[in-house]
C-alpha positions in Angstrom: 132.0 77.7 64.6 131.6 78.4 61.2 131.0 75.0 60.5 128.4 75.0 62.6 126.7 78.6 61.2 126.7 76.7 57.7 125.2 73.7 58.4 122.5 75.8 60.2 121.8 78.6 57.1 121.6 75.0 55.0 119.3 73.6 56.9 117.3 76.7 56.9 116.9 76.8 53.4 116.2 73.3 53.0 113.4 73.8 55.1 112.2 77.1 53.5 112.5 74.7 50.5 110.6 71.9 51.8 107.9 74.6 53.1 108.0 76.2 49.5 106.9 72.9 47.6 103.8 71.9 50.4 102.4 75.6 49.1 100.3 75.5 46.4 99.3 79.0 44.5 96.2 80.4 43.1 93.6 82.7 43.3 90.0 82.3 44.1 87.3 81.9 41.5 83.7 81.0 41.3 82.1 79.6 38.5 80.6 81.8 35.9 77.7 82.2 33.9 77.2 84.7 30.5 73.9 85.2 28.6 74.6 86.5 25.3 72.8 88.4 22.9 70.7 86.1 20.3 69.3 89.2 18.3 70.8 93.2 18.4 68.2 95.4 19.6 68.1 98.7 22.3 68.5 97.7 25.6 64.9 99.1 27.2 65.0 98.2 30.5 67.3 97.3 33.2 66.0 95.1 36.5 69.4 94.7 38.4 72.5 96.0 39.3 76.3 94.5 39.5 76.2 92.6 42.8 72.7 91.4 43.4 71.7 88.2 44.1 69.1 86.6 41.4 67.2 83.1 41.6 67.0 81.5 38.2 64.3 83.0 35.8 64.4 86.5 37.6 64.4 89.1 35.2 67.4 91.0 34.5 67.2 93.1 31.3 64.7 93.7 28.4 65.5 94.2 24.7 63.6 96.5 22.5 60.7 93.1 21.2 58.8 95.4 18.4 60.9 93.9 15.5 60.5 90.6 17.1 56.6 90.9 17.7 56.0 91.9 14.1 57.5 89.3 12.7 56.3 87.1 15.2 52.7 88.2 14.2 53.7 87.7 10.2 54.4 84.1 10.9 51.6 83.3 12.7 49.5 84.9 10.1 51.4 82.7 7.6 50.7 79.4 10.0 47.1 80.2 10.0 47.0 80.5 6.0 48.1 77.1 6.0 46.5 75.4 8.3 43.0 77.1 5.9 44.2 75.5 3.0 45.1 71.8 4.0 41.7 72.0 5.7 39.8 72.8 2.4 41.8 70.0 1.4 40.5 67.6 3.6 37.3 69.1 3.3 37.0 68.8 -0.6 35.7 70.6 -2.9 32.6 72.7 -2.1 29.0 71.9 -3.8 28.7 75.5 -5.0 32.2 75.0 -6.6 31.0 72.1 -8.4 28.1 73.9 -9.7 29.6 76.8 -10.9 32.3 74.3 -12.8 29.0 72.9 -14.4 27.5 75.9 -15.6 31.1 77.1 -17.1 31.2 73.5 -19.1 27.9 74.3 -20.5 28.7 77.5 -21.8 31.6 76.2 -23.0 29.9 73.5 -25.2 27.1 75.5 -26.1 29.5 77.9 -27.3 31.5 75.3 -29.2 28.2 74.2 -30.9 27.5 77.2 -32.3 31.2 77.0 -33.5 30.6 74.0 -35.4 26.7 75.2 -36.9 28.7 78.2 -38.5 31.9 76.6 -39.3 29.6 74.3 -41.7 27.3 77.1 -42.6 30.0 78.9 -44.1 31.2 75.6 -45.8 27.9 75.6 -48.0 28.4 78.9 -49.0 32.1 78.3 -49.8 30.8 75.6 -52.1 29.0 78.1 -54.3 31.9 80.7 -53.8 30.0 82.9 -52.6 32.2 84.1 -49.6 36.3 84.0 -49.4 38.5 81.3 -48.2 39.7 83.9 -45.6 36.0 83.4 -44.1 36.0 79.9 -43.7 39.7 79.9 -42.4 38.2 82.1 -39.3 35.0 79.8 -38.8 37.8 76.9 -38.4 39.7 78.7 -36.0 37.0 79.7 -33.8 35.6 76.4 -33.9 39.2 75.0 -32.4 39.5 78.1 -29.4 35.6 76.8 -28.4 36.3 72.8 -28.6 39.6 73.6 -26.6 38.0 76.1 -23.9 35.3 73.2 -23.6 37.8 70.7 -23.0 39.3 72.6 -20.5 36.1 73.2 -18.6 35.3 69.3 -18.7 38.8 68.4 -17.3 38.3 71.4 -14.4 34.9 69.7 -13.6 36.3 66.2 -13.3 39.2 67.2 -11.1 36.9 68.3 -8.6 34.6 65.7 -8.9 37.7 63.2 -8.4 38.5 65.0 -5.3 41.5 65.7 -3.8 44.4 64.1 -4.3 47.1 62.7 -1.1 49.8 64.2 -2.3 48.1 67.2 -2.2 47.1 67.0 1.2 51.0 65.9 1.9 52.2 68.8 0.4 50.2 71.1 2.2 50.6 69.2 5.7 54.5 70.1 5.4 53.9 73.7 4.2 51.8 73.8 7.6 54.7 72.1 9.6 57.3 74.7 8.2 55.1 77.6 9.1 54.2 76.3 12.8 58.2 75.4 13.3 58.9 79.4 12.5 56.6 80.4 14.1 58.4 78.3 17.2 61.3 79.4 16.7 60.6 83.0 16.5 58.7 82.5 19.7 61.8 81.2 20.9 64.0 84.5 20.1 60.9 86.8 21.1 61.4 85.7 24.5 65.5 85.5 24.7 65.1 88.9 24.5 63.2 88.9 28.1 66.5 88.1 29.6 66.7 85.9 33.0 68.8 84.2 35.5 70.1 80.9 33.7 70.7 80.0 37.7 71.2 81.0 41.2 73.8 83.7 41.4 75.2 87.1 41.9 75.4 89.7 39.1 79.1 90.2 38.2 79.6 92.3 35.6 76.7 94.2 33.0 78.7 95.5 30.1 76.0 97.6 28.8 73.5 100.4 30.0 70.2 101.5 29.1 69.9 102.5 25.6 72.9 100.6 24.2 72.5 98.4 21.1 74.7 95.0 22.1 75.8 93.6 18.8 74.9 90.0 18.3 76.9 87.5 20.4 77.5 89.8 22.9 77.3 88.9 26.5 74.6 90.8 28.1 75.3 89.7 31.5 77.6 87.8 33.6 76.8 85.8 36.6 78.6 84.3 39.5 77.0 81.1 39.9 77.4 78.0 42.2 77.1 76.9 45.9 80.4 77.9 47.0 83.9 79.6 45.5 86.7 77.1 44.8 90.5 77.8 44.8 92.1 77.1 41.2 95.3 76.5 42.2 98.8 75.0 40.4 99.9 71.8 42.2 104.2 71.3 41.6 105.1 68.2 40.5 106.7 67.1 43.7 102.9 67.1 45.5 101.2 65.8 42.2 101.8 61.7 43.0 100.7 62.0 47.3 97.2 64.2 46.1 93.8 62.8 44.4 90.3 63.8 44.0 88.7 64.3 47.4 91.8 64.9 49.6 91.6 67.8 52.4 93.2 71.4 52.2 94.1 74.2 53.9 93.1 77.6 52.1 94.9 80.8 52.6 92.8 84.0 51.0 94.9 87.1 50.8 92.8 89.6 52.9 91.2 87.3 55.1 93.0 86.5 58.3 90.8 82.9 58.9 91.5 79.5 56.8 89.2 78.0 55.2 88.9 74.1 55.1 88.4 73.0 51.2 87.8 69.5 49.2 90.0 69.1 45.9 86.8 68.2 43.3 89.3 68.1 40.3 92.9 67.5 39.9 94.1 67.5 36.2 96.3 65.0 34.5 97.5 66.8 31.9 100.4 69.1 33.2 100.9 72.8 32.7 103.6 75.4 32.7 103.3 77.3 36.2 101.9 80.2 35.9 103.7 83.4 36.1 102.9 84.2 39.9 104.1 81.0 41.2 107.3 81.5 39.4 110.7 81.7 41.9 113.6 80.1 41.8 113.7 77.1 40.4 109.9 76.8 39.9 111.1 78.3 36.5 111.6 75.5 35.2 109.1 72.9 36.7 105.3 71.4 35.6 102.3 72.3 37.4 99.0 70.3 37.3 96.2 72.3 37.4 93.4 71.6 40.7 90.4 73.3 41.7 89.6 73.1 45.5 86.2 73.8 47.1 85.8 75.5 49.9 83.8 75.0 52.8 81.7 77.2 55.7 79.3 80.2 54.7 81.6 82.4 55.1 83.3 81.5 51.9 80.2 82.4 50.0 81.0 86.1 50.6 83.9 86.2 48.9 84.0 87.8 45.9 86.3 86.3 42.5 90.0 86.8 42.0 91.7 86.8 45.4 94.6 85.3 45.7 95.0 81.9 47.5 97.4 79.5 49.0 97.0 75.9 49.4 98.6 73.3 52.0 97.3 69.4 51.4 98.0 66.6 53.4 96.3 63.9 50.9 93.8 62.5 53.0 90.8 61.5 51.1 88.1 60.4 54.0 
């Protein structure tokens, strides 16, 4: 009789056993979505709350946008300067320019004329020593500052008669392309700071309220995203070799007294200490490989994140 007793409370536990390693652990996730801050300003506005549904590009939250605007407006201003000056480039140099470079030559050499006249005036007189050297010495140096102003007035005219040159133009086609790309890019942050759906979601978490100044990098708002939840679940070593990609499960939620029929869309390769939860016995000390299930039915798409789950597979990939 006792025999007997034994060989029953073994066979028991060989089949709580056996029962223990077709269950898979894990809890229920969906995937996730954060928008972080790309600038620290006052939050100003707040469209949602925790839990609604969005569609991608709904509005969600607004960030103070004066900072942003003003210099938004600076670079523009700056893109517009540019694009002025490589067009008088291309242009080349006005008539009225030309003329006014003309008339500041001829001053310039009648000027240096009269130099000269009284440079070799004062020569004569030097000859009879009637005036100083000094006097002479200042006749010469006048005479050099109006032959040097005149040749600068010549080589002024004959740059703009030359017209302009292409590396000039070069030059200020890439000072143009600089200005336009900031002005781009602060386009670019001035409207991050309208934040919207990346996708199709539910709201999950938003860490800040009205008012608050998020620092930079700081996730403004968290999203549940995707078509359906999936289990993440731990699959012991013992299951690993008889499951693949595609095979059929049974999913246990905790809470929810219906199964759920699920697809395994990834199974990892790579094994992985068992997490703490799945830890009795002798799982201690064995691998687990890492899968995450997919779950079908609309009635899955209620469920919110972080349930726990339980898995049974029978490897059938159809």
């Amino acid at each position: 009789m006792n025999k007997l007793a034994l060989a029953a409370t073994l066979l028991a536990v060989a089949g709580c056993n056996r029962q223990h390693d077709e269950q898979m652990l894990g809890t229920l996730e969906w995937d996730r979505v954060a928008v972080a801050a790309e600038v620290s300003e006052p939050i100003v506005r707040i469209v949602v709350k925790e839990g609604d549904s969005v569609h991608a590009g709904d509005p969600i939250l607004d960030l103070d946008p004066r900072r942003a605007d003003a210099q938004l407006a600076q670079a523009r201003a700056d893109a517009q300067r540019a694009e002025s000056a490589l067009a008088e480039l291309r242009h080349g140099t006005r008539i009225e320019t030309i003329d006014a470079a003309r008339a500041t030559l001829a001053g310039a050499e009648s000027t240096q004329q009269n130099a000269k006249r009284e440079r070799d005036r004062l020569a004569e007189i030097r000859k009879r020593g009637l005036i100083a050297q000094a006097d002479l010495d200042n006749a010469e140096t006048a005479l050099r500052t109006a032959t040097a102003q005149a040749n600068n007035a010549r080589a002024n005219l004959t740059e703009l008669l030359n017209g302009t040159r292409i590396e000039d133009i070069e030059q200020a086609e890439a000072a143009l392309a600089s200005a336009q790309a900031n002005v781009d890019h602060l386009t670019l942050t001035r409207a991050r700071l309208d934040v919207r759906a990346p996708a199709d979601g539910r709201v999950d978490a938003l860490p800040f309220k009205l008012g608050d100044q998020p620092p930079l990098g700081a996730t403004l708002v968290s999203m549940l995203s995707g078509p359906a939840p999936y289990a993440r679940i731990y699959v012991p070593a013992s299951q690993r070799a008889h499951l693949a990609q595609g095979a059929h499960c049974r999913v246990d939620v905790e809470g929810v007294g219906t199964a759920f029929t699920a697809r395994i869309r990834s199974l990892r390769s790579d094994p992985a200490f068992t997490p703490y939860f799945a830890l009795t016995g002798d799982d201690a000390s064995r691998l687990a490989y890492r899968a995450e299930l997919v779950l079908d039915g609309d009635a899955a798409k209620k469920l919110p994140a972080g349930l726990p789950a339980q898995a049974e597979c029978d490897g059938d990939v159809r």
